[in-house]
DOSE-7099 format. One record per residue (C-alpha): chain; residue number from 0; x, y, z. Coordinates in steps of 0.05 Angstrom, whole numbers, plus 32768, in hexadecimal, padded with zeros to 4 digits. Example, Ala and Ser with C-alpha at 12.3 -4.5 7.8 and 13.67 -1.06 7.14 Angstrom:
BEGIN
> A  0  80F6  7FA6  809C
> A  1  8111  7FEB  808F
***
This chain:
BEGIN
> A  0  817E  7FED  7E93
> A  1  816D  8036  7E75
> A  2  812E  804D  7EAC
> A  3  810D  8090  7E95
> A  4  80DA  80B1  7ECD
> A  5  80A4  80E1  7EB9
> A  6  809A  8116  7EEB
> A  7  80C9  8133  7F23
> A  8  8095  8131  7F61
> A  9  809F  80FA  7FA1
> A  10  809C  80BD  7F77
> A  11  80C3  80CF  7F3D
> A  12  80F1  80EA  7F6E
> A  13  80EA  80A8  7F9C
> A  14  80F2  8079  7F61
> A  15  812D  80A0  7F44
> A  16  814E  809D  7F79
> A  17  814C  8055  7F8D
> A  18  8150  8044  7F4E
> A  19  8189  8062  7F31
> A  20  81B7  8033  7F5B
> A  21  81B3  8002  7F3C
> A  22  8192  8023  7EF2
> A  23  81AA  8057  7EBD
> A  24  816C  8087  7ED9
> A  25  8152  80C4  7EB1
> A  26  8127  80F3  7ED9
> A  27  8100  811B  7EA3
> A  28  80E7  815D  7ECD
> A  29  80AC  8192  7EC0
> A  30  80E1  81C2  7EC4
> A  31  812F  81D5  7EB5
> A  32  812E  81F5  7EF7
> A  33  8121  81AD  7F1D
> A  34  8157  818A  7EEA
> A  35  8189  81B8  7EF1
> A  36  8184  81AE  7F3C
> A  37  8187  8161  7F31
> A  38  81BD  8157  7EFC
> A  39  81EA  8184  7F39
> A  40  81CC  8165  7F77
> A  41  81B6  8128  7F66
> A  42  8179  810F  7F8E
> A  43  8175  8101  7FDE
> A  44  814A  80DA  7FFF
> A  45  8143  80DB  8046
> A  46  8129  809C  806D
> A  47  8125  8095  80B9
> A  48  8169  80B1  80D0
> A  49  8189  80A8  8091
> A  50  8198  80D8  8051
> A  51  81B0  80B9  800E
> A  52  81BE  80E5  7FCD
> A  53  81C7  80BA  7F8E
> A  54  81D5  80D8  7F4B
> A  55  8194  80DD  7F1B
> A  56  81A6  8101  7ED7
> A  57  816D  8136  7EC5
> A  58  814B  815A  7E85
> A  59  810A  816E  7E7B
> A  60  80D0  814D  7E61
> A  61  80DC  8170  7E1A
> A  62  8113  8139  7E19
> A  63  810D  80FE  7DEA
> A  64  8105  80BD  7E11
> A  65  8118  8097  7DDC
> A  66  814E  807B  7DFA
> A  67  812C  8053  7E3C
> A  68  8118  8009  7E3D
> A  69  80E2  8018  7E72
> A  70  80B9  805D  7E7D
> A  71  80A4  8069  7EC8
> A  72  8062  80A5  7EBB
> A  73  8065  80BD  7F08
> A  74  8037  80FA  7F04
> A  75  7FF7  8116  7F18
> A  76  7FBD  80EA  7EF9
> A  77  7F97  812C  7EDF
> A  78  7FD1  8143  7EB6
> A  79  7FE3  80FC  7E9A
> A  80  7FC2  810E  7E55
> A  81  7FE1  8150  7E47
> A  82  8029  8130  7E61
> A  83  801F  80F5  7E31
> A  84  8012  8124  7DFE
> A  85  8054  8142  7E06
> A  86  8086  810D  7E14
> A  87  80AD  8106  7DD5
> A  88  80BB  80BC  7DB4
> A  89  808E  8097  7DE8
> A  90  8075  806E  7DB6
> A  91  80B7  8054  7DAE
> A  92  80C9  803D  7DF7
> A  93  80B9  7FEE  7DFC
> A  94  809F  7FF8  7E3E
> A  95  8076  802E  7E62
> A  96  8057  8025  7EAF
> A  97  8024  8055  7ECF
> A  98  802B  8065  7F1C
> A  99  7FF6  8090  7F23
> A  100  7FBA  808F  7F58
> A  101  7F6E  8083  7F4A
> A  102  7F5B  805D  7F08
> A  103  7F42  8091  7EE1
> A  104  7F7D  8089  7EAD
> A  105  7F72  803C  7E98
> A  106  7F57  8058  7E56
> A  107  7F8E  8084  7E47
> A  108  7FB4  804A  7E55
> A  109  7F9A  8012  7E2B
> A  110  7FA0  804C  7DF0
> A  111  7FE5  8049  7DE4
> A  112  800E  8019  7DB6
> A  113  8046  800E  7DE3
> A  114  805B  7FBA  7DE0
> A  115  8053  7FBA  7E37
> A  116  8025  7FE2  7E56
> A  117  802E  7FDB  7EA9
> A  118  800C  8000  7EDF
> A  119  802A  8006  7F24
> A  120  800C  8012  7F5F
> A  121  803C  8032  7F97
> A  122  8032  802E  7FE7
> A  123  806A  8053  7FF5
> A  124  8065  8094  8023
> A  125  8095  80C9  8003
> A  126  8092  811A  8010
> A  127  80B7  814B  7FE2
> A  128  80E0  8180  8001
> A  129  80F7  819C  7FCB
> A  130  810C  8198  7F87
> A  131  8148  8165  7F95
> A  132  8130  8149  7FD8
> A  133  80FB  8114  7FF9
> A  134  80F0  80EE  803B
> A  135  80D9  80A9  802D
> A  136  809C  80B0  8067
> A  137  8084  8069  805E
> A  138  80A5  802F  8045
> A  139  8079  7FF7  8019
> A  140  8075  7FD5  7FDE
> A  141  8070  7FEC  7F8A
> A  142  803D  7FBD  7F6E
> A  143  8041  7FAD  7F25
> A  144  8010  7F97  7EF6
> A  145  8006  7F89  7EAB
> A  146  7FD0  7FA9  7E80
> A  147  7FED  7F93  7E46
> A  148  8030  7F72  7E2C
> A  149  806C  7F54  7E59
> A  150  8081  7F6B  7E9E
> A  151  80CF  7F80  7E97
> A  152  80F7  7F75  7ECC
> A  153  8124  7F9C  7EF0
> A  154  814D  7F93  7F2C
> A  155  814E  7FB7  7F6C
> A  156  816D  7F98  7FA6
> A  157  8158  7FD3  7FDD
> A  158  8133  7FB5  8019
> A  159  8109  8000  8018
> A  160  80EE  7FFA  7FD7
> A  161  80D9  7FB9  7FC3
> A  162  80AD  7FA6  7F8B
> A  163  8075  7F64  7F78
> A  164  8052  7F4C  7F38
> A  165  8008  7F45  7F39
> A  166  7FE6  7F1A  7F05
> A  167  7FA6  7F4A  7F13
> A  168  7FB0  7F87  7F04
> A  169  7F64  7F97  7F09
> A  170  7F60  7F82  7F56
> A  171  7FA5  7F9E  7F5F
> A  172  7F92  7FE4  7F4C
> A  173  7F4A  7FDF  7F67
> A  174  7F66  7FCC  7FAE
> A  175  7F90  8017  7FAE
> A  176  7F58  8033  7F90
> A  177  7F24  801E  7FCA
> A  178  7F5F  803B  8002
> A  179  7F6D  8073  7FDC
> A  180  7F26  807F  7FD8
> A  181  7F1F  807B  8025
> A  182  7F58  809C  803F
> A  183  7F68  80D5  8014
> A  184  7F1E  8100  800A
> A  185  7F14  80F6  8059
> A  186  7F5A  8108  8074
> A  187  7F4E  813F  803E
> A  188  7F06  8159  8054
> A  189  7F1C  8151  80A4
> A  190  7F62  8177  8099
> A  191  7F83  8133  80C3
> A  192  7FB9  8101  80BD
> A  193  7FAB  80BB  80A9
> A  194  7FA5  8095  80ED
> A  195  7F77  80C9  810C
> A  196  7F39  80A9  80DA
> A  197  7F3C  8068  8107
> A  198  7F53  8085  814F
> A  199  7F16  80BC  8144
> A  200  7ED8  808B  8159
> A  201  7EAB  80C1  812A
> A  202  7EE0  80C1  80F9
> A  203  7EE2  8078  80F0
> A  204  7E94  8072  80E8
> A  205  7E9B  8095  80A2
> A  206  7ED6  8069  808F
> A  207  7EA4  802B  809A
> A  208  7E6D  8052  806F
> A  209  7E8F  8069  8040
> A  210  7EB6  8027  8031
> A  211  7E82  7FFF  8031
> A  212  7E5D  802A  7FFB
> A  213  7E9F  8027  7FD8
> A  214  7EA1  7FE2  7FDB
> A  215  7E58  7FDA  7FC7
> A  216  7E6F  7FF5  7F77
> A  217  7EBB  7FE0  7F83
> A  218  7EBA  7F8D  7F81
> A  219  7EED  7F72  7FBC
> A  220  7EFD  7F46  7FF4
> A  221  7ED1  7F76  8025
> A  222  7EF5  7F5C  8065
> A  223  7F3D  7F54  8049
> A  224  7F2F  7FA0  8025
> A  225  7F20  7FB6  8070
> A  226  7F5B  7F9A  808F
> A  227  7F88  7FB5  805E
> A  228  7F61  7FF9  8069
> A  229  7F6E  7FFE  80AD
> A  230  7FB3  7FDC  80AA
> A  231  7FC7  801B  807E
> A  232  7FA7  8053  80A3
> A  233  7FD5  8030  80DF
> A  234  800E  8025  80BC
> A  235  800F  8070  80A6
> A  236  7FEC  8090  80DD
> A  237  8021  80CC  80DB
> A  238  8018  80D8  8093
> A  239  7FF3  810D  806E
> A  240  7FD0  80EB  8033
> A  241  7FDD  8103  7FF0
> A  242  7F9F  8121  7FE4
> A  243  7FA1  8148  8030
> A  244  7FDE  8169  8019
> A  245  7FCD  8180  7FD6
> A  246  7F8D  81A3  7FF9
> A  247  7FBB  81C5  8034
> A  248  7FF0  81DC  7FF5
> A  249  7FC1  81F5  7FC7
> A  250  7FC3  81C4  7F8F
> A  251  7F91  819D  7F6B
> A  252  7F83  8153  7F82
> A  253  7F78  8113  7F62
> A  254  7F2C  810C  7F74
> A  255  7F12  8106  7F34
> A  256  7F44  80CC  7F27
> A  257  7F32  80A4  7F6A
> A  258  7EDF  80BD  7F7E
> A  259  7ED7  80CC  7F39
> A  260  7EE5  8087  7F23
> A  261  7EB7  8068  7F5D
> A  262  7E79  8098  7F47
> A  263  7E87  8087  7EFA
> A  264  7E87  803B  7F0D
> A  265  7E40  804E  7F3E
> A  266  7E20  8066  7EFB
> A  267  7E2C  802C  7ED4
> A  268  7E0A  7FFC  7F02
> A  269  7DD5  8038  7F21
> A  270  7DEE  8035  7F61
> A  271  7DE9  8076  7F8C
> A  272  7E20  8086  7FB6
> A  273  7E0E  80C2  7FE1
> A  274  7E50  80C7  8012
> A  275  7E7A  80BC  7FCB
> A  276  7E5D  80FB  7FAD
> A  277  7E60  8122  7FE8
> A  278  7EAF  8116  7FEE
> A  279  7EB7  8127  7FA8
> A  280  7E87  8163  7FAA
> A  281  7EBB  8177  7FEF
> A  282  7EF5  8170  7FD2
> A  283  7EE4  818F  7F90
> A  284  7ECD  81C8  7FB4
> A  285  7F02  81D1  7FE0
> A  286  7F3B  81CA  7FAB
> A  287  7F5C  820F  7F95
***
């Protein structure tokens, strides 16, 4: 199968990489800096104890992607319009997924004419080193789910990156969306890694309030949401969320894609969400 990847950051990187085992895998890259570096390196991914380079062909995101029966978008959430805007021939690829955070982009989405339309929603931990280079900093699942079409399969037989199908993709996307929307503006706003917002007894107070007024706009399982919660701030204690990390470097986050979503969805029903608006408000402020 021909597998084209928008976007040369720690997933597009991640899922090149695993992918291009088994796939004939196009990395399309911001730069010709970053694909140069590819097409000679290939890309490495560093797990545990272990290092594996596979070989990932590169161009840049001028390219046509004519030429792919499935389009992986991997990049930032607030740049997915002006990236869709310039990939060439996307109206032509059969299938396109979206793995970005938040769900401020569903109506993007649902605006192209592609025949399958997917969304994917990715628990893996993966840091960028540098242009060629990750470590794979938390193994989990890809979750995919259909807005519109036929899910495509596509093999890939590696016990560190497995993938489901979900028949909902509306409770399948609202379930990362209510741990995104817990984890990432408080690790963000208290400068700490994941685990400390549950071993830090004041800490943890404002991860009850602040999911439950989540919840209270967000419909969900409220006890199963909480377990899985708390089961991911253990299960990556030692991580930095995304979000932490794009504060610390200097880069803009994807707030407006995860709390702006909540306080849209607040309006409609004219709910107030005070501890929502002061996260936003935070981490608006505090982005460079």
């Amino acid at each position: 199968m021909k597998i084209g990847i928008i976007g040369g950051g720690s997933i597009g990187l991640l899922f090149a990489g695993y992918l291009a085992e088994y796939h004939d895998v196009t990395l399309y890259t911001r730069t010709e800096r970053q694909a140069f570096e590819i097409n000679q390196k290939g890309v490495t991914i560093e797990i545990e104890n272990t290092s594996n380079t596979y070989r990932v062909q590169a161009v840049t995101s001028t390219a046509s992607v004519i030429r792919e029966d499935i389009l992986f978008i991997a990049v930032k959430q607030y740049i997915l319009k002006d990236v869709l805007s310039q990939i060439k021939d996307i109206e032509k690829v059969q299938t396109v997924c979206f793995l970005q955070n938040g769900m401020g982009h569903l109506d993007i989405m649902k605006q192209l004419e592609n025949k399958n339309i997917l969304v994917g929603v990715v628990e893996h931990g993966a840091l960028k080193l540098n242009d060629t280079t990750i470590i794979h900093t938390g193994i989990g699942l890809t979750k995919f789910g259909i807005i519109k079409g036929d899910f495509i399969t596509f093999d890939i037989p590696i016990k560190e990156f497995q993938n489901e199908f979900h028949n909902n993709w509306y409770e399948m996307m609202t379930s990362k969306l209510i741990v995104n929307a817990v984890i990432n503006p408080l690790t963000a706003l208290y400068g700490v890694k994941n685990g400390r917002l549950l071993q830090n007894e004041y800490f943890k107070n404002q991860v009850k309030t602040l999911f439950r007024e989540i919840t209270s706009v967000i419909p969900c399982n409220e006890e199963q949401m909480w377990e899985l919660v708390a089961t991911i701030c253990k299960n990556t204690a030692q991580n930095k969320s995304s979000m932490l990390r794009d504060i610390e470097e200097g880069r803009k986050t994807e707030i407006d894609a995860i709390l702006g979503y909540v306080l849209a969805e607040a309006k409609k029903i004219d709910r107030e969400v005070a501890i929502t608006q002061f996260l936003y408000d935070s981490i608006k402020g505090m982005e460079r």
